[in-house]
N, C-alpha and C positions, 0 to 999 in steps of 0.2 A: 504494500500500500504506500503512499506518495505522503512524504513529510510537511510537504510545502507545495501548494497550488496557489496560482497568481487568478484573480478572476478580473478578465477582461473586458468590465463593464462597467453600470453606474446604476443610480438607482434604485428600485425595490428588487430588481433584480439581482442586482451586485449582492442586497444584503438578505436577501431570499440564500443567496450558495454559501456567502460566507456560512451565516446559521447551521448548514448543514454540514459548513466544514468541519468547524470548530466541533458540532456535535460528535463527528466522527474520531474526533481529536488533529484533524490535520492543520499546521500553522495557515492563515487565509494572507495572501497579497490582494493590494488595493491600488488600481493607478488611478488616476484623478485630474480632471485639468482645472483650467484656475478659479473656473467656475464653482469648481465642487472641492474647493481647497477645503471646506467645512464641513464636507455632507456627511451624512450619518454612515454610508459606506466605508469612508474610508476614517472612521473615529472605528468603529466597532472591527475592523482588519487588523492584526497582527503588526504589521506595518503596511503603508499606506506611501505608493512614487508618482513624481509628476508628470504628466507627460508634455504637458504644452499650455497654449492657449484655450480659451472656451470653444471655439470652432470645432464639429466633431473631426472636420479635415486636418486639423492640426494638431488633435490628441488623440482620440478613440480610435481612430480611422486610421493612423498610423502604427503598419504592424511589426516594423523597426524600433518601433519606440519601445512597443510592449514585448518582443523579441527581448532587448533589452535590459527591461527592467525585470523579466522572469530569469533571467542570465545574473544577475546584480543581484537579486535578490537571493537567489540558489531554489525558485522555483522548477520543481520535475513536471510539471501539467500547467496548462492552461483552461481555465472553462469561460467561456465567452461570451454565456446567457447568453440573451435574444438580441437582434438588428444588430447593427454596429457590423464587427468581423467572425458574427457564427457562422454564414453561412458563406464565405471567403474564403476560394480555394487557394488564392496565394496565401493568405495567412496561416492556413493550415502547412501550404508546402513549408513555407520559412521555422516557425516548428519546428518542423519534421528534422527539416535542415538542421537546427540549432541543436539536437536532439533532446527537445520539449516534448511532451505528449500531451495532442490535444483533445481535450476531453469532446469528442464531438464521432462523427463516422468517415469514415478512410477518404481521403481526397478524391478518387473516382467516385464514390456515391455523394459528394458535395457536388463536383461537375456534372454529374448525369441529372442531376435533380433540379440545383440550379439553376437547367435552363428548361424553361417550360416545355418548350418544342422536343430535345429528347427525353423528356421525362415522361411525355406522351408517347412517345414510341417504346420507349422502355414497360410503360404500363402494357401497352396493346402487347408486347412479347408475352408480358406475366400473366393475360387473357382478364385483364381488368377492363370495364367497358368503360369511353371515354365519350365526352361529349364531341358532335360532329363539327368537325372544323377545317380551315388550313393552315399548318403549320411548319412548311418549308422555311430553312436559316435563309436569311437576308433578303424578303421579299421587297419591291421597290412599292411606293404609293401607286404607283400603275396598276400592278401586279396585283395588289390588295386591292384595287377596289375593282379589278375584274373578277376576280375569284369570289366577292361577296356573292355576287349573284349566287353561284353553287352551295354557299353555306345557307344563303335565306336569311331575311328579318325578323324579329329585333337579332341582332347578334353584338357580339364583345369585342371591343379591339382592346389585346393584352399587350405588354412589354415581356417578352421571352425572359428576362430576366429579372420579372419585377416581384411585387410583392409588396401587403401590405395598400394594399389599392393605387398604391401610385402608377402611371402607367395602365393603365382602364379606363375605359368608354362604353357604354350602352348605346349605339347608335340603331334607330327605330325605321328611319327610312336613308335611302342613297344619297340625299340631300346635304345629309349631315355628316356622313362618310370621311371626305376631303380632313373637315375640320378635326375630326375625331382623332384622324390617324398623326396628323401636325402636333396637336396636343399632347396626345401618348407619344410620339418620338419624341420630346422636350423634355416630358416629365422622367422617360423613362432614361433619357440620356445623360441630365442632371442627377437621377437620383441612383445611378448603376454604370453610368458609363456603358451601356448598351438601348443604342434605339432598333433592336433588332423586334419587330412587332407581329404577331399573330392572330389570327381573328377563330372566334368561337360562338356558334350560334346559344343564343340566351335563351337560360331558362326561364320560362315567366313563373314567378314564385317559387322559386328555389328554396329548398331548406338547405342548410351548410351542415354538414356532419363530418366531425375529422376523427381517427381512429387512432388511438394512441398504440408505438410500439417501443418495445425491445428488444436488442439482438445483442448476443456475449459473442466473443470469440473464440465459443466451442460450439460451433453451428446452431447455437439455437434461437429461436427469435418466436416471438407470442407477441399479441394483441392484447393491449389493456384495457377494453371497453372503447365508449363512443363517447363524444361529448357534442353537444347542440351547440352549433357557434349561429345562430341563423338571424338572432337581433343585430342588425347593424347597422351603420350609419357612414356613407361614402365607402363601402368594402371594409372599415373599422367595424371591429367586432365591438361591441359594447356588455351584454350578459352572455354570460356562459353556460351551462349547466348536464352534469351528467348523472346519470344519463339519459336519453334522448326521451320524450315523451309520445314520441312519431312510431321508433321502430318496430317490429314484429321481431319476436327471439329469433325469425329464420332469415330475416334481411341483416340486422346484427349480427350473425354467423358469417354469412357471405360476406357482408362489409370486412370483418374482421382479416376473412380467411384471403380476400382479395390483399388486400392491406400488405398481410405477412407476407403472399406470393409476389408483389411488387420489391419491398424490401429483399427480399431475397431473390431477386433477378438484381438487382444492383449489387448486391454484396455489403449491406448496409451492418455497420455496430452502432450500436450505442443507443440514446432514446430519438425518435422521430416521430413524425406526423402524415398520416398519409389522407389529404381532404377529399371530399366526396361531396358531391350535388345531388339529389334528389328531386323529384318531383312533388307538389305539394300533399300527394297522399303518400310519401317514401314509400313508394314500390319498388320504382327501378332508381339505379344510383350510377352517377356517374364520374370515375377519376377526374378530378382539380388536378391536384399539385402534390407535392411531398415539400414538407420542409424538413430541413436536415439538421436541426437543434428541440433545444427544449421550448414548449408553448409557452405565451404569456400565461395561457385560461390552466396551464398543467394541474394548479391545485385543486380543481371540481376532480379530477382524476385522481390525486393520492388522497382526499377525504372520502371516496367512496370505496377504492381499494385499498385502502391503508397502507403506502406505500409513498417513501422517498423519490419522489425521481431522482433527485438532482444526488441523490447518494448514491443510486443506482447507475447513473451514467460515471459517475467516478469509481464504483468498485470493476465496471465492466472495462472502462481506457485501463486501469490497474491491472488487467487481467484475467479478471475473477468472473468465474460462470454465475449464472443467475441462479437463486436459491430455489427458486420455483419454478414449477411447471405450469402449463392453459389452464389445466381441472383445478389448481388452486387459486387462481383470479377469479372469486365471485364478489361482486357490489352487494357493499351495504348500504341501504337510505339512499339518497339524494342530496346532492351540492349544486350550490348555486353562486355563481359569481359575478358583481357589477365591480365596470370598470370607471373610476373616478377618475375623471379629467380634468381640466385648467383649461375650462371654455365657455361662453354665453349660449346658452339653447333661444334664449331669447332674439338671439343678434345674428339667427343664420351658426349657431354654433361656432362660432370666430375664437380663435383660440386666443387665451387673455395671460394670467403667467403674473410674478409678482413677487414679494416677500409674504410669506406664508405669517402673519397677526397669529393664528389658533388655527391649534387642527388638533381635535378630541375625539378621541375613535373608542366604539364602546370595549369592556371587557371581555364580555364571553361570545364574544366572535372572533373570526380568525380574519386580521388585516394585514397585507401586505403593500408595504410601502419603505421610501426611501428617503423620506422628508419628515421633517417637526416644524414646530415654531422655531421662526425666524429664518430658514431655510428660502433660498430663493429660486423661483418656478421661471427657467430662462424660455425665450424661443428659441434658444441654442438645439434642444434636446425635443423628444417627445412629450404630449402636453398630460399624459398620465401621471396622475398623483398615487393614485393605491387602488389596491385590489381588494372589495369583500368579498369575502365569503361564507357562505349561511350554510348548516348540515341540517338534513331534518329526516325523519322515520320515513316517508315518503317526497312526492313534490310540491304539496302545499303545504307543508310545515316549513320546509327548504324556504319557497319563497315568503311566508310570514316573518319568518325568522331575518331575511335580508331587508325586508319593508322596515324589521323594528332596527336592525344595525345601521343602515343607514338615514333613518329618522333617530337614529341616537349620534350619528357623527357631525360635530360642526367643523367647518372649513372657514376662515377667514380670512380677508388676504387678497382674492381676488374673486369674481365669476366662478362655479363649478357647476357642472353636472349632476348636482345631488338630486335635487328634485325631482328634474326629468327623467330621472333612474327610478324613483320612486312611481310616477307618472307612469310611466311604462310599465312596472310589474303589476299597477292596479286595471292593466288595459284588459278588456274581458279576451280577447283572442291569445294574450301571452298568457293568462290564468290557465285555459282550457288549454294551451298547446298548440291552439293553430295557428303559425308564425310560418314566416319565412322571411327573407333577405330585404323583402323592399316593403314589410310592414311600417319599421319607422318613416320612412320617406310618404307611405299612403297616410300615415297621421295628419303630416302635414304640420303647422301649430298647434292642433289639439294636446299636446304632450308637452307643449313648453306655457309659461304664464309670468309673463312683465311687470305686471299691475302688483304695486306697493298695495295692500291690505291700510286701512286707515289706522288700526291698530298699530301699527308698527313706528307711522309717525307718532299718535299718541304718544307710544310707549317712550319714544325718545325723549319727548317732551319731558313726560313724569322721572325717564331716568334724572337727566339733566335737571331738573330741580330737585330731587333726592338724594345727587353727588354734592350736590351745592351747599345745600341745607346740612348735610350728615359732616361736612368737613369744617361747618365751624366751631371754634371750641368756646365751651363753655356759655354762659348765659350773654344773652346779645340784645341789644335793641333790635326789636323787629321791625323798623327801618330799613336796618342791614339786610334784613334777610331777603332772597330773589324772588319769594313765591308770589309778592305783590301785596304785604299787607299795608293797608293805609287806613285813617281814617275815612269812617264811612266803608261804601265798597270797596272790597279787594281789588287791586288794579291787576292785566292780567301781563308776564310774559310773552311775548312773540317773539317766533324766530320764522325764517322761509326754508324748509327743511327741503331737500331733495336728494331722489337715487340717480347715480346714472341714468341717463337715456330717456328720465320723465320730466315732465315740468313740475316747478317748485309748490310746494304748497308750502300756506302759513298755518302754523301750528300756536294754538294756546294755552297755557299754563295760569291756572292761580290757584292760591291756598285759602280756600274760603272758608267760613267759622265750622261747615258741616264737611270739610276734608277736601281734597286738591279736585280740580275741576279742570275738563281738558275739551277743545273746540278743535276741529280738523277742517283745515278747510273753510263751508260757507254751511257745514252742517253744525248738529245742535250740541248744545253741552254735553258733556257727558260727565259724570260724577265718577269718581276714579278712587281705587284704592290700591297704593302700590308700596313694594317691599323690596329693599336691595340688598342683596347678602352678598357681599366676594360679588361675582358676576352672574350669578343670576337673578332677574328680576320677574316677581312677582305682579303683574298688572288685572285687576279687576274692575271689568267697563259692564255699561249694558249687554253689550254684546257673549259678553262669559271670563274664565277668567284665564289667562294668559301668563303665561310661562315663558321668561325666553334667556337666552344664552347673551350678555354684553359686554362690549369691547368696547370704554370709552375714552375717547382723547378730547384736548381741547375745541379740536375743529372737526372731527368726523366721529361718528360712532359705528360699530360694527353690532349689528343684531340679527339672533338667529334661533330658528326654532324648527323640529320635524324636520330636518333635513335643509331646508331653507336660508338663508343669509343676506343681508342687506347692508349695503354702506351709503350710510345718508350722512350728508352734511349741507351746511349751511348754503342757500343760493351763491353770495358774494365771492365767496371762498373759489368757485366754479363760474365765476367771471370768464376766466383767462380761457375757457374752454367754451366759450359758449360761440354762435355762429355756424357755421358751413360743416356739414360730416359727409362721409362718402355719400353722394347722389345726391347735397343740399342745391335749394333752387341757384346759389351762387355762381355752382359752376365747377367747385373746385371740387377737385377728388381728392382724397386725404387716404393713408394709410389706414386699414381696419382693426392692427396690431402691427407690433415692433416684427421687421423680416428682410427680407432680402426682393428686388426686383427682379421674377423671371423672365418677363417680358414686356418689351413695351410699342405698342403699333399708331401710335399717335406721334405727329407732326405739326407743328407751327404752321397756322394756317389753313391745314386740312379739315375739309367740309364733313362734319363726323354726324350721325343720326340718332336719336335715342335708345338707349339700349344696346349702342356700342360697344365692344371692349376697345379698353384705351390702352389699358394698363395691365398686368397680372401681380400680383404680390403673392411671394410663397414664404410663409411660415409654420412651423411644427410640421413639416412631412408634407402641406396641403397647401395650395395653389386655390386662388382668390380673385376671380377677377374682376374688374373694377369698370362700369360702364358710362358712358355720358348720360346725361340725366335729362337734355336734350336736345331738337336737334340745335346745331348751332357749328363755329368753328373753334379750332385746337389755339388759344390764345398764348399758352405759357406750357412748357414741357421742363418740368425740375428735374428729372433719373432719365436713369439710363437705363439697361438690363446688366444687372451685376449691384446694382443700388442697394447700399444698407438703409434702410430707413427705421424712423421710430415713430410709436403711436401716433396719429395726426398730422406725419407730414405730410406736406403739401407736395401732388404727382403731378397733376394736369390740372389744368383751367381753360373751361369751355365757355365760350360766350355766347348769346344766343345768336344767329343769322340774320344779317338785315336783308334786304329785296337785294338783289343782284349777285352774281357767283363774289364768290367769297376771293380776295387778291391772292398771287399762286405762291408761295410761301419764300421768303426771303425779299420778295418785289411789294412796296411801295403801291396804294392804291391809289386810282386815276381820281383828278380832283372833281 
């Protein structure tokens, strides 16, 4: 067994393998770049190297570095968790070369895998059924969009080497083909250094099911059950949960049995994934992909089989045959996984990011994450904060049980996902089981909710005069005091309270002789009885009585309850920010979050129509494009393609059109 393993990531997952190192008693390596000079990964590692800059190109990404630093350190293995360089057949070769062992499956089953194109040929050997497509190396946009005809509509344009949705299109008729396949080669050349592309006819209502494996290096390899990936959002899986509530004990067999006989047509060790499509009543299934590491969702799999992976892919690079046989993998209960992210459901899902204020995760559930308070949520990285997950006797205890852990978790800090995770597990078709792939998107807004509750203004109010009150010492004129006492009537506090993205409202506060009284708005009194302990605040209005989670500063307060969280402050304060946002009538387009420019198709001068794309902005993995608002010409172009930009800066500015063609750009219009 291996004294010393370096893990070549960051994260929850960084500190997901530590855990399991240290368990096993192995010393854990930690590399880190500057970003994460503090993160909890590399506090909790044995020792903890730097590699670089926050850019993952300049630390993570560089397998020289961490080559390196497993050399300096006297690490024997490497584990690589997920994204970054697991699925990196040079990084495995250099390894090899240093004579590291990588915790991961032999270099030819990382290249045969991933690339989509032969990893479909490799299935059809192992007589796994694939969905009908074309998938020849290096078709030209010609090529592609003659060959659509023979695949049929709706179908998918993939990146041979992508993953992770980058690189995907859903294109419905030939119209839209052109643009589809431009996109995917960008995304996918940017985000893999291959625009090699393939097309695949789409399933309409797919469910996602991926099969988890194992395979030692004494010929044996078994299937660990199934897991439902089929909630997602943009090809991002979001709940997880095993196992499936679709399959039939004899489709789950064959899934299984397909699965194993693909791995073993490649000559696969170690743990893997082998995904599968079905159709919405999971009769027939069809080979996706294989990924050749460990899943983000892997833990709905070791709470239902009781079972290490991430120990297991380390005792099997070590050597060691697997302890058990197929007949001893049986599931117990049911596990359920949501994935908490660092993004506004309300905002089109735009990923947000921040210094983590609080973040309280309950006890007796099992969360994985790689962040606390004060930790900072970059667009450097992925916008995933942590993993829950719920066990239950069946799959409605599973899912109660995640309703109550994530309505017991607050996040403050920035935008998350909590809610709408929660929104989604109470959807009647995810309760019953019947999901698939493009449920979230048929939502629509129903499963997200903007609107500040008046309650929550209130409650800031009553906080803010019960900070006030509770901090002076000793006996006072009540003069002094903020609540508004005076003779005669009580006078009342006002402030213009507002969250992001709403208009302000005035809130009011007084301490009247029958107890604090609070006005919202242009609606009525309301008689209030409130209680602050540490941070939590007791608030009792007409409406019932209210419990919430606070976070108060001078200028902003953070409040939160059931999953939910709000950052309200004062109007004035949010001066500096108010005017023009992306698609405002001004004209200007603005950054939707801090990111990098993927593209920019706008010119000085050019006669552009509403609903344009002008601009693209890609941050956290996802590309964003930015439209004219209307029609009008291209006045001011601030980036380029390669542009770092930060929240709210300013990309283009369109003006509206007057009568006559627009002057041709660089020339001086005739007087």
């Amino acid at each position: 067994m291996f004294h010393t393993v370096l893990v070549a990531n960051r994260g929850e997952i960084a500190v997901r393998v530590i855990r399991s190192l240290h368990a096993m008693g192995i010393r854990a390596v930690a590399v880190y770049s500057d970003a994460d000079a503090e993160a909890l990964h590399t506090r909790m590692a044995d020792v903890a190297v730097r590699l670089g800059p926050a850019a993952a190109s300049e630390s993570y990404l560089r397998p020289e570095l961490i080559v390196e630093a497993a050399r300096r350190t006297g690490a024997q293995a490497v584990h690589p968790g997920y994204g970054f360089l697991s699925e990196n057949a040079g990084f495995a070769r250099a390894l090899d070369e240093a004579g590291i062992t990588f915790i991961g499956p032999p270099l030819g089953a990382i290249e045969a895998m991933g690339d989509k194109i032969s990893a479909k040929d490799l299935a059809i050997e192992a007589g796994a059924p694939v969905v009908p497509g074309v998938h020849r190396p290096g078709m030209s946009d010609e090529e592609l969009i003659a060959e659509s005809e023979g695949v049929g509509y709706p179908l998918m344009v993939k990146a041979s080497a992508g993953g992770g949705g980058k690189g995907m299109r859903v294109v419905r008729d030939p119209a839209g083909l052109q643009e589809a396949i431009t996109a995917a080669r960008r995304e996918a050349k940017g985000g893999f250094g291959d625009d090699t592309l393939m097309l695949e006819r789409f399933v309409e209502r797919p469910r996602h099911i991926e099969i988890q494996v194992l395979a030692d290096t004494h010929g044996r390899t078994l299937w660990v059950g199934e897991r439902e990936c089929s909630l997602q959002r943009r090809h991002q899986k979001v709940i997880e949960e095993c196992p499936s509530p679709a399959l039939t004990p004899e489709t789950r067999r064959a899934m299984g049995e397909a699965a194993v006989a693909i791995a073993e047509r490649v000559g696969y060790v170690g743990a893997g994934t082998v995904e599968f499509i079905t159709d919405a009543a999971a009769e027939e299934f069809f080979f996706l992909e294989m990924n050749t590491r460990l899943q983000v969702e892997h833990p709905v799999t070791e709470e239902v089989y009781g079972l290490d992976l991430v120990a297991e892919q380390v005792r099997i690079a070590a050597g060691e045959a697997l302890s058990f046989d197929q007949d001893d993998l049986v599931p117990h209960g049911h596990a359920v996984e949501a994935r908490v992210y660092a993004e506004d459901p309300s905002s089109g899902f735009l990923p947000t990011g921040g210094r983590v204020v609080r973040f309280d995760t309950p006890d007796d559930i099992r969360v994985d994450t790689g962040v606390g308070r004060g930790a900072v949520v970059t667009s450097d990285y992925d916008p995933m904060v942590a993993k829950v997950i719920a066990v239950g006797e069946d799959r409605a205890e599973a899912l109660a049980r995640l309703d109550r852990g994530l309505a017991d978790t607050t996040l403050f800090g920035f935008p998350s996902n909590i809610a709408f995770l929660r929104a989604l597990l109470a959807d009647d078709d995810v309760r019953s089981g019947d999901m698939h792939t493009g449920l979230i998107a048929d939502r629509g807004d129903a499963l997200t909710d903007a609107e500040v509750p008046d309650e929550v203004y209130a409650a800031v109010g009553l906080a803010t005069i019960a900070v006030r009150e509770s901090g002076l010492p000793g006996v006072v004129d009540p003069f002094d005091l903020p609540g508004g006492w005076r003779l005669g009537e009580p006078g009342w506090t006002r402030w213009r309270l507002r969250a992001p993205g709403t208009e302000a409202v005035e809130v009011r506060v007084r301490i009247s002789r029958d107890g604090p009284e609070v006005v919202v708005g242009d609606g009525d009194v309301w008689p209030a009885a409130v209680s602050l302990v540490g941070d939590r605040l007791r608030v009792d209005l007409p409406s019932g009585r209210w419990t919430w989670t606070v976070d108060l500063a001078e200028d902003r307060a953070w409040i939160g309850a059931d999953g939910r969280a709000w950052l309200i402050s004062e109007e004035d304060l949010l001066a500096a920010n108010r005017g023009a946002g992306p698609g405002g009538a001004s004209g200007t387009l603005v950054a939707p979050m801090p990111g990098s420019v993927a593209a920019v198709s706008a010119a000085v001068g050019q006669e552009v129509t509403a609903g344009q794309t002008l601009v693209v902005v890609e941050a956290m993995k996802m590309e964003h494009p930015l439209v004219a608002p209307f029609d009008g010409v291209v006045a001011e172009v601030h980036v380029q393609a390669g542009s770092q930009v930060g929240m709210e800066d300013p990309l283009v500015r369109v003006e509206p059109a007057e009568d006559g063609p627009a002057a041709p750009a660089g020339d001086e219009a005739s007087p």
